[in-house]
Biopython code that builds the backbone (N, CA, C, O; Angstrom):
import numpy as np
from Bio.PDB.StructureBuilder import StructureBuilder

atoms = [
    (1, "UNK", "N", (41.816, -171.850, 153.037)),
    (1, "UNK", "CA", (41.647, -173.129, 153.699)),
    (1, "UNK", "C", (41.437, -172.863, 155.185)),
    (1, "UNK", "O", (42.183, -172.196, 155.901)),
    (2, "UNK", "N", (40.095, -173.601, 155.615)),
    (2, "UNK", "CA", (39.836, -173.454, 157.072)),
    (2, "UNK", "C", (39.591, -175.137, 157.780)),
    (2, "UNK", "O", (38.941, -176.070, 157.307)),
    (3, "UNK", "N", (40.355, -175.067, 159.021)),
    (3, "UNK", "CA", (39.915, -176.690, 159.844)),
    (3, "UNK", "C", (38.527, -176.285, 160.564)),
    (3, "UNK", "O", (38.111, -175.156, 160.824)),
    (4, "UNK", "N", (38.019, -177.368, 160.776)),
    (4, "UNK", "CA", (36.802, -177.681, 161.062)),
    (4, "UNK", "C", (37.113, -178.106, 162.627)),
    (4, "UNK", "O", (38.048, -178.877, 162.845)),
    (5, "UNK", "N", (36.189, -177.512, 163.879)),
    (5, "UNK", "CA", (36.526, -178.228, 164.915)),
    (5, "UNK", "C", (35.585, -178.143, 165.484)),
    (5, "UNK", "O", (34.847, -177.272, 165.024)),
    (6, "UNK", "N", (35.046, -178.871, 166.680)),
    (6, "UNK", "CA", (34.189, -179.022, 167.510)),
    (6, "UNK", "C", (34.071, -177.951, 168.225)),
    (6, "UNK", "O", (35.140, -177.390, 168.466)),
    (7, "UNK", "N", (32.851, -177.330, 168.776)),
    (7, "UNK", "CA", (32.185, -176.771, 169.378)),
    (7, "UNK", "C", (33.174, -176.630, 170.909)),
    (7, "UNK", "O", (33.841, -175.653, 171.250)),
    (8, "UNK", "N", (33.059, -177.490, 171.395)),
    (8, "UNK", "CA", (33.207, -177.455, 172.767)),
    (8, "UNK", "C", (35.061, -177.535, 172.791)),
    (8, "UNK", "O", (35.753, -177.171, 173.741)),
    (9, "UNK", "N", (35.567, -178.102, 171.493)),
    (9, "UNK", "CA", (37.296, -177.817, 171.771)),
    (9, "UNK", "C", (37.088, -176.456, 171.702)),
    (9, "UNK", "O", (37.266, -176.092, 172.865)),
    (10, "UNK", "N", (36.848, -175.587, 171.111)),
    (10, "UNK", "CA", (37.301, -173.806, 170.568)),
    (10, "UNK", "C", (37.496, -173.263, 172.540)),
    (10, "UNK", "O", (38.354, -172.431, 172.834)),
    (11, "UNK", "N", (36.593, -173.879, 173.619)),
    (11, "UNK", "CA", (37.028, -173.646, 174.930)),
    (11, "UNK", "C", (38.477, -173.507, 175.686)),
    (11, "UNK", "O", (38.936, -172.723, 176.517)),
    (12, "UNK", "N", (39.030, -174.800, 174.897)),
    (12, "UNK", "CA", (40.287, -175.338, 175.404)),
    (12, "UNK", "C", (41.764, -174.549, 174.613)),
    (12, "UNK", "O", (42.960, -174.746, 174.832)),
    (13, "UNK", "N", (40.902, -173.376, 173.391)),
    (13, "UNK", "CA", (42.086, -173.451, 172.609)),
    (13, "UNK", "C", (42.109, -171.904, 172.461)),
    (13, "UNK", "O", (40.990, -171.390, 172.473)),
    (14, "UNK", "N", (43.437, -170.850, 172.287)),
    (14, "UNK", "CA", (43.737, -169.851, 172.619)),
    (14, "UNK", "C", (43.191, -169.421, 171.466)),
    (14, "UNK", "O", (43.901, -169.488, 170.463)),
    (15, "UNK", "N", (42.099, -168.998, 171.370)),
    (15, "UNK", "CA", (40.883, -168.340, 170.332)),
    (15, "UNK", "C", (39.684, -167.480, 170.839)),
    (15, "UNK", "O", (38.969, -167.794, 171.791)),
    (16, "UNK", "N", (39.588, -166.644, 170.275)),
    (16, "UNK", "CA", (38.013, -166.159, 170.779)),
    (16, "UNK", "C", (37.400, -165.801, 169.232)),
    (16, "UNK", "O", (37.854, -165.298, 168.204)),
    (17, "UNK", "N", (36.129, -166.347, 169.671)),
    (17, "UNK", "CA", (35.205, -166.430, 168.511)),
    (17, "UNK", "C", (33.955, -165.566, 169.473)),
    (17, "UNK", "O", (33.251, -165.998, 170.386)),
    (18, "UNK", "N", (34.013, -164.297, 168.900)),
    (18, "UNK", "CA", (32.919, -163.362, 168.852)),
    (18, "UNK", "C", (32.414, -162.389, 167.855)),
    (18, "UNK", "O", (33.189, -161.936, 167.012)),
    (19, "UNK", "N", (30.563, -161.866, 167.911)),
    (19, "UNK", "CA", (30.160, -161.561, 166.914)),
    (19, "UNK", "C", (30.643, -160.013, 166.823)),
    (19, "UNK", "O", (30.592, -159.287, 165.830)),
    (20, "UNK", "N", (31.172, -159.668, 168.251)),
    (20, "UNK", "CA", (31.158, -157.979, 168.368)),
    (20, "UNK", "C", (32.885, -157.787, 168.128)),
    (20, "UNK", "O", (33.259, -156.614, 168.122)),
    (21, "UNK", "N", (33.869, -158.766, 167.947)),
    (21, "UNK", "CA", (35.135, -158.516, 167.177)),
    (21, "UNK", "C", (35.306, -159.732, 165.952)),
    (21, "UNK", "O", (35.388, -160.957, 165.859)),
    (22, "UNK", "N", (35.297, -158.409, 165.021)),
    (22, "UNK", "CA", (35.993, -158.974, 163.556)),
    (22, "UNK", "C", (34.902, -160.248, 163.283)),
    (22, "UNK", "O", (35.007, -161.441, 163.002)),
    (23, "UNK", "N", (33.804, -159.302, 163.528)),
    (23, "UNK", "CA", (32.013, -160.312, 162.922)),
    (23, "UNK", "C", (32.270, -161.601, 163.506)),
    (23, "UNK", "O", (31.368, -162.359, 163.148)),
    (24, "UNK", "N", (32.971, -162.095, 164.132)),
    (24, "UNK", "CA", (32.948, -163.533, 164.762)),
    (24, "UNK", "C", (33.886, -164.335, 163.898)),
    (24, "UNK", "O", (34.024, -165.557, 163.949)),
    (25, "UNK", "N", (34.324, -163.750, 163.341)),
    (25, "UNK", "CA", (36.117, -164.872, 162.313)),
    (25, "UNK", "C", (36.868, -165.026, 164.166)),
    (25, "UNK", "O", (37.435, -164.205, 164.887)),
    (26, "UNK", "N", (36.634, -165.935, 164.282)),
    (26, "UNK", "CA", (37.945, -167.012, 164.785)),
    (26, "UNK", "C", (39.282, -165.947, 164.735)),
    (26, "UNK", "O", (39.812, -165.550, 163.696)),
    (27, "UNK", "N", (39.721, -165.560, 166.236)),
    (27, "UNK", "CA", (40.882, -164.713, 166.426)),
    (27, "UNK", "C", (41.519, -165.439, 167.635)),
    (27, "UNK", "O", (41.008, -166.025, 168.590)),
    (28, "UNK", "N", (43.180, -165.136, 167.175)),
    (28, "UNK", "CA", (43.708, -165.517, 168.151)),
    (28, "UNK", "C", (43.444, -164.906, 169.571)),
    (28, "UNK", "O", (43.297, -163.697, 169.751)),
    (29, "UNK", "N", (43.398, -165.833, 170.548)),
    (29, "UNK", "CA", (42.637, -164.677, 172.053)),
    (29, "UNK", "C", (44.251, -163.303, 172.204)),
    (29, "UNK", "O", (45.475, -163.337, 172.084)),
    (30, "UNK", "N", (42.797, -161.930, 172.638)),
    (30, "UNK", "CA", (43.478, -161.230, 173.437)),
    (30, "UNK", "C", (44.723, -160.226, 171.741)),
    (30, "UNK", "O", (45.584, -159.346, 171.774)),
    (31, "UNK", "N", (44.031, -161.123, 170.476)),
    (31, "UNK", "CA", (44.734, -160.070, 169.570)),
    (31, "UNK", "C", (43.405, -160.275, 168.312)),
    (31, "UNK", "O", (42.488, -161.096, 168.343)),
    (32, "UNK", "N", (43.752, -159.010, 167.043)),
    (32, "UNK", "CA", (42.525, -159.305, 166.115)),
    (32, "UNK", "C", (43.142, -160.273, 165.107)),
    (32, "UNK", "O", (42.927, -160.202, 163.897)),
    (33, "UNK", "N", (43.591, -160.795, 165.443)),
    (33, "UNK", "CA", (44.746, -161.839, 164.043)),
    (33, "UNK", "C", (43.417, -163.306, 163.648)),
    (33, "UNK", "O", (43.270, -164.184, 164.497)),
    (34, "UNK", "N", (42.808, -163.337, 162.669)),
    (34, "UNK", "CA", (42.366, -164.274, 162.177)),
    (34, "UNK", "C", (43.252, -165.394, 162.701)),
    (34, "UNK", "O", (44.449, -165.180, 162.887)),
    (35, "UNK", "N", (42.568, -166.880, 163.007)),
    (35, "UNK", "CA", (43.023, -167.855, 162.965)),
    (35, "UNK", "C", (43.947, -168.395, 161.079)),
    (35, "UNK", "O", (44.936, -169.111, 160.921)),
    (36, "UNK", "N", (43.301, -167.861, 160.275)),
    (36, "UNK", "CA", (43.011, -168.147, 159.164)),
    (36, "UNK", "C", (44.021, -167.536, 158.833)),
    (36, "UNK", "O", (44.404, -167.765, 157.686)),
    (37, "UNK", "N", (44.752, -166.649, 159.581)),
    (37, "UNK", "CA", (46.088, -165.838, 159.039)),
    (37, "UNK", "C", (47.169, -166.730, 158.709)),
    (37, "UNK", "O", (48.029, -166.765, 157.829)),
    (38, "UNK", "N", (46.767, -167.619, 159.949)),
    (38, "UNK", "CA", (48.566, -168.506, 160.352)),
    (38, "UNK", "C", (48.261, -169.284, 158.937)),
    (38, "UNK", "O", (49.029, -169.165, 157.982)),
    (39, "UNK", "N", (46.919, -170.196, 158.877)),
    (39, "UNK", "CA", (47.023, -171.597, 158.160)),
    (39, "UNK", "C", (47.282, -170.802, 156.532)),
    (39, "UNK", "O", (47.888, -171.542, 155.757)),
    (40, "UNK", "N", (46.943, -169.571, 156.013)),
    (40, "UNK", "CA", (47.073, -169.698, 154.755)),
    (40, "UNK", "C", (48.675, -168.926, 155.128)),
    (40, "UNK", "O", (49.536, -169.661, 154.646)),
    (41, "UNK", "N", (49.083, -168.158, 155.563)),
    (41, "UNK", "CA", (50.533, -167.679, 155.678)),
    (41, "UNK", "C", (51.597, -169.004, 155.323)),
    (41, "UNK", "O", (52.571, -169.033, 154.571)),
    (42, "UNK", "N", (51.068, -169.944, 156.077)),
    (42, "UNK", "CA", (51.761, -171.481, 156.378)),
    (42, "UNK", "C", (51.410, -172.275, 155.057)),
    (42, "UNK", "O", (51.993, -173.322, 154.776)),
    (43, "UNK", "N", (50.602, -171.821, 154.405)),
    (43, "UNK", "CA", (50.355, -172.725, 153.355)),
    (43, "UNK", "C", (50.804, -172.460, 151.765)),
    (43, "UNK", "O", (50.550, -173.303, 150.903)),
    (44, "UNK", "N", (51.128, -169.974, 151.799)),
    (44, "UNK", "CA", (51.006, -169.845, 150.935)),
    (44, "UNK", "C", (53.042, -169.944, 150.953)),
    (44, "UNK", "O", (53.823, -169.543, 150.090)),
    (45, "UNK", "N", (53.333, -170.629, 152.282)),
    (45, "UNK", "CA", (55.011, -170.864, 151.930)),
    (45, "UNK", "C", (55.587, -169.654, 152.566)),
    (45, "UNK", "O", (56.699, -169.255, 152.220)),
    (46, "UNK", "N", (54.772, -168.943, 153.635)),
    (46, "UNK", "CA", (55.542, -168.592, 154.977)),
    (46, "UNK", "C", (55.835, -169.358, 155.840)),
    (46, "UNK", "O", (55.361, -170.494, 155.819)),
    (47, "UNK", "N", (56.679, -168.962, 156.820)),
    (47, "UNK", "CA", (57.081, -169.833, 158.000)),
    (47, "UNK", "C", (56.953, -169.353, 159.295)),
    (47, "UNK", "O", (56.960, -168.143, 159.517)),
    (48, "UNK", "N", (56.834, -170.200, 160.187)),
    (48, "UNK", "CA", (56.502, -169.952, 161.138)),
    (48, "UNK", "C", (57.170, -169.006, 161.968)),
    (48, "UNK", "O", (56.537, -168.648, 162.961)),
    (49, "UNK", "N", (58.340, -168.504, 161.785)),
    (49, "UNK", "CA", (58.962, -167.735, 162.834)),
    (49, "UNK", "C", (58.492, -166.460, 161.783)),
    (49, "UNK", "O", (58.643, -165.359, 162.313)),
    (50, "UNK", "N", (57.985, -166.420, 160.481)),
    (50, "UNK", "CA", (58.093, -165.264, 159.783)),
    (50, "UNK", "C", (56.623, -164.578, 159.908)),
    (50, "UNK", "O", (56.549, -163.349, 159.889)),
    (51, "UNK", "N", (55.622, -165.264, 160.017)),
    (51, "UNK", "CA", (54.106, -165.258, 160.468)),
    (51, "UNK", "C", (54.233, -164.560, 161.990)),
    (51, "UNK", "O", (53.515, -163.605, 162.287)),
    (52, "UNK", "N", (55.137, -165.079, 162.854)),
    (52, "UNK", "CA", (55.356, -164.338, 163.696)),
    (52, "UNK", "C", (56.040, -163.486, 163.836)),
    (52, "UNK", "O", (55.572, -162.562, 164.502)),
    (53, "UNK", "N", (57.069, -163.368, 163.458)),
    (53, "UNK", "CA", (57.462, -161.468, 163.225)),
    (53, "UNK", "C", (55.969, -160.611, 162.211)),
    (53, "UNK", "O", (55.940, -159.385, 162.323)),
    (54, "UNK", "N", (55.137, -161.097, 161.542)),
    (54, "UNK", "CA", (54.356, -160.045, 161.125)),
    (54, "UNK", "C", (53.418, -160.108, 161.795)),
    (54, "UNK", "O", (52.565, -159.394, 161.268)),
    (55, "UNK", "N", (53.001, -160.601, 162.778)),
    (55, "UNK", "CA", (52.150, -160.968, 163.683)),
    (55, "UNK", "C", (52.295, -160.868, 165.438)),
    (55, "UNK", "O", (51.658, -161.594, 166.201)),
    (56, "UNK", "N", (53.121, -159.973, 165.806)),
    (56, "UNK", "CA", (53.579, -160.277, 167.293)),
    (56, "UNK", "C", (53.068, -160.146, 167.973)),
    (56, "UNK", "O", (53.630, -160.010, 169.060)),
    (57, "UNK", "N", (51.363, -160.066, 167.907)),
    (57, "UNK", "CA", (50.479, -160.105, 169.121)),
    (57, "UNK", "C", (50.334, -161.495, 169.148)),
    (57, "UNK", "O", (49.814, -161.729, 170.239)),
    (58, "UNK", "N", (50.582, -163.012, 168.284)),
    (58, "UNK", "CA", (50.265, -163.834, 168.546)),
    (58, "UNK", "C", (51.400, -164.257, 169.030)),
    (58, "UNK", "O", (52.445, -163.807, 168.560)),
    (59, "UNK", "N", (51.413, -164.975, 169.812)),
    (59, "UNK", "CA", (52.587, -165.842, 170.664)),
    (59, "UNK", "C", (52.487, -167.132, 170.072)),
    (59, "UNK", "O", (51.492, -167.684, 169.603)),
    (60, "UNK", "N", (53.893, -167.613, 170.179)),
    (60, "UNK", "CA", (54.441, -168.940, 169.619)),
    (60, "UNK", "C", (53.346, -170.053, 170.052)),
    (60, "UNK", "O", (52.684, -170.869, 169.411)),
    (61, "UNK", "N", (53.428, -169.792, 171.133)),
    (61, "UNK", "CA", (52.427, -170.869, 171.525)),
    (61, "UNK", "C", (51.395, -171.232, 171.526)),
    (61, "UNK", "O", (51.080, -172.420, 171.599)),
    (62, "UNK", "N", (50.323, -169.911, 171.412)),
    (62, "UNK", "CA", (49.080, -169.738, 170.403)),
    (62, "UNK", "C", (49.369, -170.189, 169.279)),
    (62, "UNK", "O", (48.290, -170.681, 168.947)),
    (63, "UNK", "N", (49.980, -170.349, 168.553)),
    (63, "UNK", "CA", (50.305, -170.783, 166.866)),
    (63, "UNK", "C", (50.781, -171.969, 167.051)),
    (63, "UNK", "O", (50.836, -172.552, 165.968)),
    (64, "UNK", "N", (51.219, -172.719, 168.062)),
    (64, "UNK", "CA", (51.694, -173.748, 168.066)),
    (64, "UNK", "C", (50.320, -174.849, 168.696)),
    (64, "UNK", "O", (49.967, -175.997, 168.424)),
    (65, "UNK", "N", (49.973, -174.094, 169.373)),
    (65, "UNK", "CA", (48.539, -175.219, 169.962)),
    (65, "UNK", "C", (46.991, -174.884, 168.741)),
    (65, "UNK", "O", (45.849, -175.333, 168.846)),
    (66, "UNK", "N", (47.430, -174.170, 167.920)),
    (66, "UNK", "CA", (46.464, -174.429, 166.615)),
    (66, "UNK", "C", (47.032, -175.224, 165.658)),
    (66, "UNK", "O", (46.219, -175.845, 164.974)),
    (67, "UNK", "N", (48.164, -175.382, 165.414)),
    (67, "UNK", "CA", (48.873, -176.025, 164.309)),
    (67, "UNK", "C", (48.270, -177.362, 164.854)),
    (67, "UNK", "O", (47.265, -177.883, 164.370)),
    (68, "UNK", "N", (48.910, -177.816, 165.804)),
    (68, "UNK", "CA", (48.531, -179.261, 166.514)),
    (68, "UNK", "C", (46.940, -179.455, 166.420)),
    (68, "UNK", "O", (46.698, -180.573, 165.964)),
    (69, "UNK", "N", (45.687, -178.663, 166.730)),
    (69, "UNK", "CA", (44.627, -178.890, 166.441)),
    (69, "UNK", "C", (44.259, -179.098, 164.989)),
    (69, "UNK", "O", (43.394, -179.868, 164.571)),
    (70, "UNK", "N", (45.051, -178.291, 164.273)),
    (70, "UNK", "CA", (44.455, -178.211, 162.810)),
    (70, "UNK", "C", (45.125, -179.318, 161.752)),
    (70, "UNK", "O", (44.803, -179.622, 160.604)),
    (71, "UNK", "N", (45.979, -179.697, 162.453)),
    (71, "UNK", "CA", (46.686, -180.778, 161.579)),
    (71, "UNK", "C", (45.956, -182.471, 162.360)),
    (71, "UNK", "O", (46.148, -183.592, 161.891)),
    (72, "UNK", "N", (45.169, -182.148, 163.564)),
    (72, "UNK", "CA", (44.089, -183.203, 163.662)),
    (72, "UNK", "C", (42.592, -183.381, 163.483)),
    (72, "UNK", "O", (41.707, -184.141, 163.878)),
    (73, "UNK", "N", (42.740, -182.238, 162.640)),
    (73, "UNK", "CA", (41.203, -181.998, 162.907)),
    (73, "UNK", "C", (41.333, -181.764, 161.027)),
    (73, "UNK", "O", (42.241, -181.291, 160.343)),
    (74, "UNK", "N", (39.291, -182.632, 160.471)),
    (74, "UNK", "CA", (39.395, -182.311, 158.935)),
    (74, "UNK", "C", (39.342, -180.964, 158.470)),
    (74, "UNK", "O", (38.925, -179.977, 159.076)),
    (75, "UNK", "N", (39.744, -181.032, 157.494)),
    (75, "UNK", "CA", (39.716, -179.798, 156.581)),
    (75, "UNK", "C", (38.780, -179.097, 155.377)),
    (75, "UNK", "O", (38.698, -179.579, 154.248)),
    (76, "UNK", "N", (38.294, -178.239, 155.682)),
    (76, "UNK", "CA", (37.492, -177.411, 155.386)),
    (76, "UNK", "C", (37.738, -176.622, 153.752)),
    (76, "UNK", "O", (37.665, -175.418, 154.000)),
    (77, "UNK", "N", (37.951, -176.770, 152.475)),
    (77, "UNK", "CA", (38.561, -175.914, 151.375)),
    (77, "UNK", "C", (37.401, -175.689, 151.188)),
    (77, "UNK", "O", (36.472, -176.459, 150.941)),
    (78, "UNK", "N", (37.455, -174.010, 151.371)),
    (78, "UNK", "CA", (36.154, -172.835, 150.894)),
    (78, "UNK", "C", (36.456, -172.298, 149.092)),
    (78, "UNK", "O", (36.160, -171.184, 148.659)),
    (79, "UNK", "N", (36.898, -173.064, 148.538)),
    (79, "UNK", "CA", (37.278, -173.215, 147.212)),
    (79, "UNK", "C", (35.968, -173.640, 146.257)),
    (79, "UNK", "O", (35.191, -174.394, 146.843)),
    (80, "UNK", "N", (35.606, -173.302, 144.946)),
    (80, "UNK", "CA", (34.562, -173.594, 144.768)),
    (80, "UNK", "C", (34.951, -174.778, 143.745)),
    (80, "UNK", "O", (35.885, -174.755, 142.944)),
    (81, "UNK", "N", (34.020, -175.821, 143.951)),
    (81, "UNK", "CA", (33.689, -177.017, 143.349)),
    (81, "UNK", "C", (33.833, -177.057, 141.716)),
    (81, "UNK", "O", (32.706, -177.289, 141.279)),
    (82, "UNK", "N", (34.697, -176.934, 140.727)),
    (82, "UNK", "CA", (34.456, -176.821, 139.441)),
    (82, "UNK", "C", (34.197, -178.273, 138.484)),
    (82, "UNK", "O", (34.617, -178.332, 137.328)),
    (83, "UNK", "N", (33.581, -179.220, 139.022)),
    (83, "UNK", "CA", (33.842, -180.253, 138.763)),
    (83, "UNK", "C", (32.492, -180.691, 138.068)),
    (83, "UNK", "O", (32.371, -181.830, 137.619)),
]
sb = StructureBuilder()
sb.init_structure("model")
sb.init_model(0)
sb.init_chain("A")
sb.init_seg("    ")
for serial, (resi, resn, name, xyz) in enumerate(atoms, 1):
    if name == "N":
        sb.init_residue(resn, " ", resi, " ")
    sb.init_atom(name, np.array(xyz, "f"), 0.0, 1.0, " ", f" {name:<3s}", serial, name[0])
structure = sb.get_structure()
């Protein structure tokens, strides 16, 4: 599961999206941690202080100002359609 966000928020938000680290997957800035780490860690029924002990290049607060974006922003399931 991935959120969907505008172009011009990814500026405002502790991320870097480039093609020359980790092909351009959405990383937390300044570490190689997928964005995509936290939301399925968080989804598959980790927790947040535990995502961050396996994760300690991301800071609380990086994980905390994506949670808040991604819980306002729609959602994206890269799941395939069996319907």
């Amino acid at each position: 599961m991935s959120f969907v966000i505008e172009e011009e928020e990814v500026d405002r938000l502790p991320i870097n999206v480039d093609p020359e680290i980790m092909s351009g997957t959405p990383i937390f800035e300044g570490t190689r941690v997928p964005v995509d780490a936290l939301l399925n860690n968080l989804a598959a029924g980790v927790s947040l202080d535990e995502f961050l002990e396996n994760f300690p290049t991301v800071s609380r607060e990086q994980a905390l100002v994506v949670l808040k974006v991604s819980s306002d922003s729609p959602r994206e399931d890269s799941s395939p359609d069996y319907s």
